[in-house]
N, C-alpha and C positions, 0 to 999 in steps of 0.2 A: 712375559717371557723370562723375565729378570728371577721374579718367583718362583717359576716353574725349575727354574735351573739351580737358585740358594735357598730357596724357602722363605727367604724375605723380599721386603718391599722397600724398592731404591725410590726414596720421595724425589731426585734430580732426574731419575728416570719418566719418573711419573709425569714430572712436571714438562721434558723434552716430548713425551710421548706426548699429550696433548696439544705441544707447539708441532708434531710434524702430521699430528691427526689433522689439524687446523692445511698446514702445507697442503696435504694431501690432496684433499678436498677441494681447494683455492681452483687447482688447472680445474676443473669442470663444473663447477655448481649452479649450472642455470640448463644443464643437459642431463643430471642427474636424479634417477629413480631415490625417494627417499631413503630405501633399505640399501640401494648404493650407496648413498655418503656415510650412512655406520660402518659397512662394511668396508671402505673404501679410507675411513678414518682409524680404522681397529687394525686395518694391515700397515696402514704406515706407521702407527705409533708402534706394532709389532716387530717392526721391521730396523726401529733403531739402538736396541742394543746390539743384534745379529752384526750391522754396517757396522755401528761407533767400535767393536771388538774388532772386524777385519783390519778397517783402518789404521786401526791405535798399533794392534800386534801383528799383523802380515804386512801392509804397509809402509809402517812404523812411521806413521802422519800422528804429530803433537795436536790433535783437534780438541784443545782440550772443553770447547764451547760443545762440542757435537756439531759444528754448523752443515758437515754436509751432511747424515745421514739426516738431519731434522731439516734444510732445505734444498738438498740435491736430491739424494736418492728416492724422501717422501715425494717431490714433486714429481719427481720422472716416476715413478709406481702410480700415482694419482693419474697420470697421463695416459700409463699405456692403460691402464685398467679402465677408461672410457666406455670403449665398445661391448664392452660386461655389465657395465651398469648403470647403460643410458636408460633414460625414462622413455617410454612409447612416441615412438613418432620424429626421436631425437635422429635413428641413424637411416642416410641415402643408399647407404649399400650392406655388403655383410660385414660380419664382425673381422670376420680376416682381414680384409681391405682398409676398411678404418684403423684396424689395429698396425697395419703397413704404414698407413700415412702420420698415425701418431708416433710411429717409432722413428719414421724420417725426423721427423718435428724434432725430436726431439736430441739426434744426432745434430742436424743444423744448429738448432739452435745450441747445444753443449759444444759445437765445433765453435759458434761465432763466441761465443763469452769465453772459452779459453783463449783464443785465438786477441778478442780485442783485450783482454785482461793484463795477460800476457804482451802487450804492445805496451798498452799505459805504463806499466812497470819498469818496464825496459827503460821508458825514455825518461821517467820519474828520476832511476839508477844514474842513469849519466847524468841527467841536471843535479845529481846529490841528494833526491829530496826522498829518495826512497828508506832511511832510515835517519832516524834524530840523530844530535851530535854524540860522542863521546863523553861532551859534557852535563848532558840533559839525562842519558841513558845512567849516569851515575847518580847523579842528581835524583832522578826518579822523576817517570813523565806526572805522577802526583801531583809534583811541585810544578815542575818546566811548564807542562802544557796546561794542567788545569787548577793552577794554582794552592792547592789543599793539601793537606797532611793526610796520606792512609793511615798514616801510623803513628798517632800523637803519642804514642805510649815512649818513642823515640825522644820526645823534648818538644818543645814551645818555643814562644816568642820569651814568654817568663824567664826561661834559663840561660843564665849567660856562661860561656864557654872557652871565652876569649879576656876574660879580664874586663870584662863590660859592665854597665851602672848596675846590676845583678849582684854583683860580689861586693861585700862589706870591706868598707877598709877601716878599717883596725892597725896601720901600721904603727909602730910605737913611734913616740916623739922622736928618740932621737935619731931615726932615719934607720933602723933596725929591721928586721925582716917579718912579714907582716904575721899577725899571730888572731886569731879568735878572740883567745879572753884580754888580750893587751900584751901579754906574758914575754917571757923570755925566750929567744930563738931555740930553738931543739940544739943545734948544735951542725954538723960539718958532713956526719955520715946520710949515705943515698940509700934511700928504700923503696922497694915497689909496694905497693900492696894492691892485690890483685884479689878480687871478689868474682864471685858466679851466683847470680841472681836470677830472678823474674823479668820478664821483658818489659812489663807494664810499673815497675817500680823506676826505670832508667830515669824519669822525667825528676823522681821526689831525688834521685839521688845525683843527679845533678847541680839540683836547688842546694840542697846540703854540704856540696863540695865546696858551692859558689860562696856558700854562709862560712866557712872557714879558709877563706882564701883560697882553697886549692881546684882552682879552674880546669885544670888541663889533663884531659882523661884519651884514656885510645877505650873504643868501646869494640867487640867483637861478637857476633852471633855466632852462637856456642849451640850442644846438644850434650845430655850428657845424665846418667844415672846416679840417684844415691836413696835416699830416703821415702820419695817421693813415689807414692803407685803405679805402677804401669794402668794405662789407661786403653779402653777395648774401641772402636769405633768401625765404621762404614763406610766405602766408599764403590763406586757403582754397583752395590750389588754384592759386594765382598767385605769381610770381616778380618779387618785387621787388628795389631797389638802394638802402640806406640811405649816403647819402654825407655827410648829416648827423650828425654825433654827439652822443648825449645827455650835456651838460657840466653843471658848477656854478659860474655864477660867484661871488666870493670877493670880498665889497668891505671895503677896512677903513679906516678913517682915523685917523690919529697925527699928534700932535703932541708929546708930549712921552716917546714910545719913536720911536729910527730908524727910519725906514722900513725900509732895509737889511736889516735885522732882521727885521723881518714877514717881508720877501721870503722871507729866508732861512729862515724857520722853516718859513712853507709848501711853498717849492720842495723843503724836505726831506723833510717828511711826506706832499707829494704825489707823491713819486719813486717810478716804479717799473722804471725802465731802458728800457720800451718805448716805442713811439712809440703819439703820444697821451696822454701824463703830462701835456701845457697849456704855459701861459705864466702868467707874472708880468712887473705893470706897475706904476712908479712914477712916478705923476703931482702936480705943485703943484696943491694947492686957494686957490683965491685970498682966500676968507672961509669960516665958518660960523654958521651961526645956531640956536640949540637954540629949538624951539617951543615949548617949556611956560615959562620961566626967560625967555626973550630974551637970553639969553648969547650975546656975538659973540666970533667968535675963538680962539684956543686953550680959552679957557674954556669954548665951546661943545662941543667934541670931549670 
């Protein structure tokens, strides 16, 4: 169907159509004539991009698994279409009749599962247990419920981010502010330096901050055009143009490590020769204020 409409071939589609062929088939297969369950398989898998588009755009249902048209609608299609492609000897009356009692069935039954689904949830909602905390949903259920990183490209255990056994200390003897090569404090003025990178460099450039003392970053998922090609891709069936690219940006402020420095640590650890590696930016910050202390000034940073 999908082909017939763009001229290509949705492998996600492909892959649903064979789970609701499977559906289909499920309500009847020990009453069904052979050339039934193809034919019986071939309309439901037919039948799920027509559903997944109702859904998704008349609807406006976020289904983004496809689960009903791959186990609702194939199943109820597999059902009525029984008394069509029973095997000999399967039906007690006409086709009409059986086709009456499968459509009951199948009324009853879509009436009991919305009906008890809709109960559980309810009572789930009042006990609280119908959606995770505030804390977990930030968190990411990754972490909270199944302990794992999606997205190690974010950082590890390896990076420390907080001033932890991660970071070199390099302070100078005489109690001075702490420096990489041992060196002399920069001095008094506040700088931001803010970078636009790769998502999957974040990890190395954290390592790198941690290696020159300077820990303490705000990171932001960014989008954003420059040198880098726009890229062509698929999605159900449709051809799209990503000309936005998924970045991170990189905010850091220093005042008593060189900015230069930062620069330098992340422009290296976010290198990777191709186009699309980002930029780095060194900006004056004219004050700072720390909210818990009221610390103004370098002292804030």
């Amino acid at each position: 169907v999908v082909w017939a409409k763009t001229g290509k071939v949705d492998t996600l589609y492909v892959a649903n159509g064979l789970l609701a062929g499977l559906v289909g088939i499920t309500a009847i297969p020990d009453t069904t004539a052979w050339w039934g369950a193809v034919v019986v398989g071939g309309l439901a898998g037919a039948q799920l991009p027509i559903v997944f588009e109702f859904v998704s755009d008349n609807l406006k249902i976020d289904d983004v698994c496809a689960v009903f048209p791959v186990h609702g609608s194939a199943g109820v299609l597999g059902t009525l279409l029984f008394p069509f492609v029973a095997a000999p000897g399967q039906l007690s009356a006409g086709i009409g009749a059986h086709f009456v009692a499968q459509l009951v069935g199948v009324v009853i039954i879509g009436g009991w599962t919305i009906t008890a689904t809709g109960a559980v949830w309810y009572v789930l909602k009042l006990a609280g247990e119908a959606r995770v905390t505030a804390e977990h949903e930030q968190e990411g259920l990754d972490i909270s419920e199944h302990g794992v990183e999606t997205y190690p490209e974010f950082g590890g255990d390896r990076v420390a981010t907080d001033g932890g056994p991660s970071v070199i200390d390099t302070t100078e003897s005489d109690g001075g502010s702490p420096r990489a090569d041992g060196g002399a404090a920069a001095g008094t003025d506040i700088k931001m330096v803010t970078a636009v990178v790769r998502p999957d460099k974040l990890g190395d450039i954290k390592q790198a901050l941690a290696e020159i003392n300077a820990p303490s970053l705000t990171v932001t998922n960014v989008s954003g055009r420059g040198s880098q090609p726009a890229k062509k891709g698929q999605w159900r069936g449709e051809e799209f143009t990503v000309d936005l690219h998924q970045k991170v940006k990189v905010e850091v402020v220093v005042a008593d490590i060189p900015a230069d420095e930062v620069a330098d640590a992340i422009a290296d650890a976010a290198k990777t020769g191709e186009a699309g590696d980002g930029k780095v930016f060194i900006m004056p910050v004219e004050d700072a204020l720390q909210v818990r202390t009221g610390a103004t000034g370098t002292e804030a940073v």
